[in-house]
N, C-alpha and C positions, 0 to 999 in steps of 0.2 A: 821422159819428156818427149812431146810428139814434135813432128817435124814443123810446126810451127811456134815451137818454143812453149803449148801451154802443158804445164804438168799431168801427168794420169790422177784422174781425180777417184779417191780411193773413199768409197763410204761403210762403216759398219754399221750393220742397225740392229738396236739395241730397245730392250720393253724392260719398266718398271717392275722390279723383281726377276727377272729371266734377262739381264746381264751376264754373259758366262765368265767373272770376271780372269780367269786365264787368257781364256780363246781371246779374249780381249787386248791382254797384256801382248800377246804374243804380236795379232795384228799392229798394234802401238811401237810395238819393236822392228816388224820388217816394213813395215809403211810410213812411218811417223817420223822417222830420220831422215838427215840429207847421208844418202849412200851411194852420193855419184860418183864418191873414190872408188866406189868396189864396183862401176860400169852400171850400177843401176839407174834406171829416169828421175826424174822429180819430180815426186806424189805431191799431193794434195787430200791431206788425211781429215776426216774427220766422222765424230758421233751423229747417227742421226736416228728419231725416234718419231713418231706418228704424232705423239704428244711432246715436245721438246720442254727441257724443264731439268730441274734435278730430279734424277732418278737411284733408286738404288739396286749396287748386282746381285748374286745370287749370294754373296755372305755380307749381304747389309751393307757396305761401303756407299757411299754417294757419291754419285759423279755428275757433272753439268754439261747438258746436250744441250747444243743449239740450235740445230739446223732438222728441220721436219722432214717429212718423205719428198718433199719438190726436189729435194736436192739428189736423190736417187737418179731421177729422168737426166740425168747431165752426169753420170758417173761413170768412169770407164771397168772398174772393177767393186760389185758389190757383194759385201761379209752378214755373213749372221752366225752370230757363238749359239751358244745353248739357249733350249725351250724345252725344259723340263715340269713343267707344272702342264699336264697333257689334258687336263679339267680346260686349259684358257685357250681355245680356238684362236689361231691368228684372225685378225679384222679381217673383211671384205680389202678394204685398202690398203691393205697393208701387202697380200696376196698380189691385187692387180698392180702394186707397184714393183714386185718382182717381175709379176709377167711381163711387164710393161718394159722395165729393163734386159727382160732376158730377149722378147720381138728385135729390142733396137741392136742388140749383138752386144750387151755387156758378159764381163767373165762372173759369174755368181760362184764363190764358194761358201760352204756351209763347213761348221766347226761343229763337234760332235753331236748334240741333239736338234741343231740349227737345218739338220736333214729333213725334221719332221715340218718346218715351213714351207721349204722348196718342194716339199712331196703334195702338201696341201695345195699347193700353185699350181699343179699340175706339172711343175720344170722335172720331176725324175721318172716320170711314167717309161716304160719301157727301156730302161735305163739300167745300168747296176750302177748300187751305189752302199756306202757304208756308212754307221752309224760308232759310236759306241757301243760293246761288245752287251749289255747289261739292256742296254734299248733296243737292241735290233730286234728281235722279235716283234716287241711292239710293233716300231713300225710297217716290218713285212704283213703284221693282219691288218694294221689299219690302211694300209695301202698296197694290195695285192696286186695292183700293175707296176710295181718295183719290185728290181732283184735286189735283196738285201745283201750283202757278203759281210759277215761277221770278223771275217776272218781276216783285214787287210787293215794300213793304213789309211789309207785314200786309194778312192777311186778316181779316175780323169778322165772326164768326157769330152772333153776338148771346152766347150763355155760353159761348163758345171763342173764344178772339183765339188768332190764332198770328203770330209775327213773323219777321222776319228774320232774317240777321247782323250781328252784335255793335252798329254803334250803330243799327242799324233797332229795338234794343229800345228806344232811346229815342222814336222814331216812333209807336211801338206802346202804352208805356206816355201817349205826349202824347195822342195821340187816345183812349185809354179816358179818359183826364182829362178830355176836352174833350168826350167822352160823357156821360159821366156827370153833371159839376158844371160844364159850357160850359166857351164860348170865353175867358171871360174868365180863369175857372182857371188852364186850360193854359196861355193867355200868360202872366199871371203868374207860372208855372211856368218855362214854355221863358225868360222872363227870368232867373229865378233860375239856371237851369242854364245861362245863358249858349249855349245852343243857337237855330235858327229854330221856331217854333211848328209847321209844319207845313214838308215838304219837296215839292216837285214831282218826279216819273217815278220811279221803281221801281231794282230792284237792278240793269236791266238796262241803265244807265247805268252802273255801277262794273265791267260785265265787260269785260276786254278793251281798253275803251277810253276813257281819262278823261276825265273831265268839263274843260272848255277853261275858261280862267283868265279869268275877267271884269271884274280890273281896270282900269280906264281904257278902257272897252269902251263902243263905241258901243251893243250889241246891253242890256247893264247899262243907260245911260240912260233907253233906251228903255220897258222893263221900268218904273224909277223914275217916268215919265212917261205909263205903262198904267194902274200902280196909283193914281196922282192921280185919272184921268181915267176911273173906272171906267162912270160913267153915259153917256159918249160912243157912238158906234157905230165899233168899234175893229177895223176888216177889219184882215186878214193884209196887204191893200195899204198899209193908211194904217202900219200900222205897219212896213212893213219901207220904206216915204219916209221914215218918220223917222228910220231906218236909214243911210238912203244905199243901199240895196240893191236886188236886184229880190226880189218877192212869195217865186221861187222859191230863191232864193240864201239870203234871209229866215228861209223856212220849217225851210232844211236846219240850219242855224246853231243857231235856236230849240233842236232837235233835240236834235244834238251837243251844246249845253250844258246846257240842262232837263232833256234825258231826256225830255220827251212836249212836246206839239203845240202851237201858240199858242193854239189852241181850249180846250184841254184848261186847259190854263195860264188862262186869262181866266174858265176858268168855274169854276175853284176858288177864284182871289182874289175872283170876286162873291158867289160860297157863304159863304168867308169873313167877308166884308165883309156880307153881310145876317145872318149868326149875331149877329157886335156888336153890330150894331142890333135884331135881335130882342133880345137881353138888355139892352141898355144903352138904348133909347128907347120911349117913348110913339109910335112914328111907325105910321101904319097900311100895314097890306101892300103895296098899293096906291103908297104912295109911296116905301116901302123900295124894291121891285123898281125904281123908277124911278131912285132913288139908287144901285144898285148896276149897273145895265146892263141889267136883265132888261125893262126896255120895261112889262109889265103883270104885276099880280098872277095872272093864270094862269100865263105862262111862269115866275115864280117858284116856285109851289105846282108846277109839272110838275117842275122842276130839282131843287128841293130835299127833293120826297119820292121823287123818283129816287134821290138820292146819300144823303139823308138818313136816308130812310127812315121819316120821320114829314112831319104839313106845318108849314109856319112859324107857323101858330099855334098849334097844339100843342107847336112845339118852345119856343115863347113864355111858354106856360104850365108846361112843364114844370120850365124855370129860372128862371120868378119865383116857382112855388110853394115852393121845399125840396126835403127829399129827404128818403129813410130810410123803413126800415120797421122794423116791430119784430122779435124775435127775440133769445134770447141762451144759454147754455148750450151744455155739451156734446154733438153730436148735432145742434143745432138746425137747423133750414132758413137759410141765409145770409137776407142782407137780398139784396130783390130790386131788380139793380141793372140796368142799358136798360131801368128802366121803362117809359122813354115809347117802348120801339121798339113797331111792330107786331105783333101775335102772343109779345110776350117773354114768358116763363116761363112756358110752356104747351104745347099738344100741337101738336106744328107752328114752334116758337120758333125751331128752327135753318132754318126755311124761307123765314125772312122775312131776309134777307141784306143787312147794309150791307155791301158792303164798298168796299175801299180804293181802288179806281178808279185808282189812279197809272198813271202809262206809259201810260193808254191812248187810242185819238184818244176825245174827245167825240163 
């Protein structure tokens, strides 16, 4: 909710046949509820289509939109799931109402082939962004001024998120959560939805070759007995003895079931693990980083305005201040939402890049 009490008005837009009906579900689940116990604002959800009317999603279901493209120009956060039938050009108007929204500073995300619209708009030129692992190619030739990366979740460009396939939209919409209104949010959230808060390695884990079963799994313990022990000094050695393993046998294992590296792994659950604490304690920098692994308050501020993209006292202040800006009507400027990123909503705002870091070594 903005600081003048009107709710963040949330639109998904949706085309007869090219409903993504997941990507759909998902946005219905984190937009479409009152979640102002878990510290979220109060949306204002709804379908909206060029041609409003009953339409059907992409497994025949029917569902009833009311509201046409006018209601885009008044939206503070605008969705699009899947456009897989790549023969059906998005309209002219349909294009310039992205653009249209993206000029006035709304946050556009796209759900897994919902990439190939925003790319048509011109919103992802010089940009990286990800698709579903099956389409990226696609898009990289039909749009050569975008870096494709196959290999992630979501990318975050501060007013463009673009996400994966099908449940990477849930990745996609947990982290704008957990952006916008923190950690504690999103968990709040990812419990509700009976999902993990956050996923380790990229799409490039589901290609090809599945992810290995980790029940009753020594390599599982060990993990269980990482995240205890987060302020330890936790080599690739000590942990693959706790293994039973060698370093390198270890290493390869982590791999094959994470999808990225022990490194990489250790330093998202400290990330993690010092976001809590920056929202939920009085504890000064200083002793967070030492709580979390990081040794000293510099290597925390260098980690966490690395991946972050703000520093932990700022991201401190950002989530014990509030939120919201003002704004309301038709036309309006959204409410400006990554406030606390670097350079957000301004000349240069897509230059200042969090993004998603998955799959990759540290």
């Amino acid at each position: 909710m903005t600081d003048n009490g009107r709710p963040l008005v949330v639109s998904v837009v949706v085309a007869d046949g090219l409903v993504g009906s997941f990507g759909l579900g998902v946005c219905a689940e984190v937009f479409g509820y009152d979640r102002r116990s878990m510290g979220l604002p109060r949306f204002d959800f709804a379908l909206v289509s060029e041609t409003p009317g009953v339409l059907r999603t992409d497994t025949g279901i029917p569902i009833a939109v009311e509201h046409g493209l006018e209601r885009v120009a008044r939206s503070d956060i605008v969705s699009i799931t899947a456009w897989e039938l790549f023969d059906r050009e998005p309209s002219p108007v349909l294009l310039d109402a992205f653009r249209e929204a993206y000029a006035r500073g709304a946050t556009i995300i796209s759900h897994c082939t919902g990439a190939f619209v925003l790319a048509a708009a011109g919103l992802l030129d010089g940009k990286r962004v990800t698709t579903h692992w099956r389409y990226a190619g696609e898009l990289a030739a039909r749009f050569p001024a975008v870096e494709v990366d196959p290999a992630v979740l979501y990318v975050d460009n501060g007013q463009v998120i673009t996400g994966a396939g099908t449940a990477a939209g849930v990745d996609t919409l947990l982290h704008f959560v957990r952006r916008e209104w923190g950690a504690a949010s999103a968990n709040a959230l990812a419990r509700e939805m009976v999902v993990p808060p956050h996923r380790d390695g990229g799409q490039a884990q589901f290609i090809d070759a599945p992810v290995a079963a980790c029940e009753d799994d020594r390599l599982g313990v060990v993990l269980e007995w990482a995240e205890a022990h987060l302020a330890d000094d936790l080599s690739v050695d000590l942990l693959a003895r706790r293994a039973l393993m060698s370093p390198r046998s270890f290493a390869r294992r982590f791999k094959a079931t994470t999808g990225t590296t022990p490194h990489a792994w250790l330093l998202g659950r400290r990330l993690a693990a010092a976001e809590a604490l920056l929202e939920g304690s009085d504890a000064p920098v200083e002793e967070i980083a030492r709580l979390v692994g990081f040794g000293t308050a510099a290597g925390l501020r260098e980690q966490f305005t690395r991946r972050r993209g703000v520093s932990p006292r700022a991201y401190r202040q950002t989530f014990r201040a509030g939120s919201g800006a003002a704004g309301s009507g038709a036309g309006t400027a959204p409410v400006q939402l990554d406030r606390h990123r670097v350079g957000a909503r301004g000349v240069g705002s897509d230059q200042a890049l969090v993004e998603a870091q998955l799959g990759q070594p540290a």
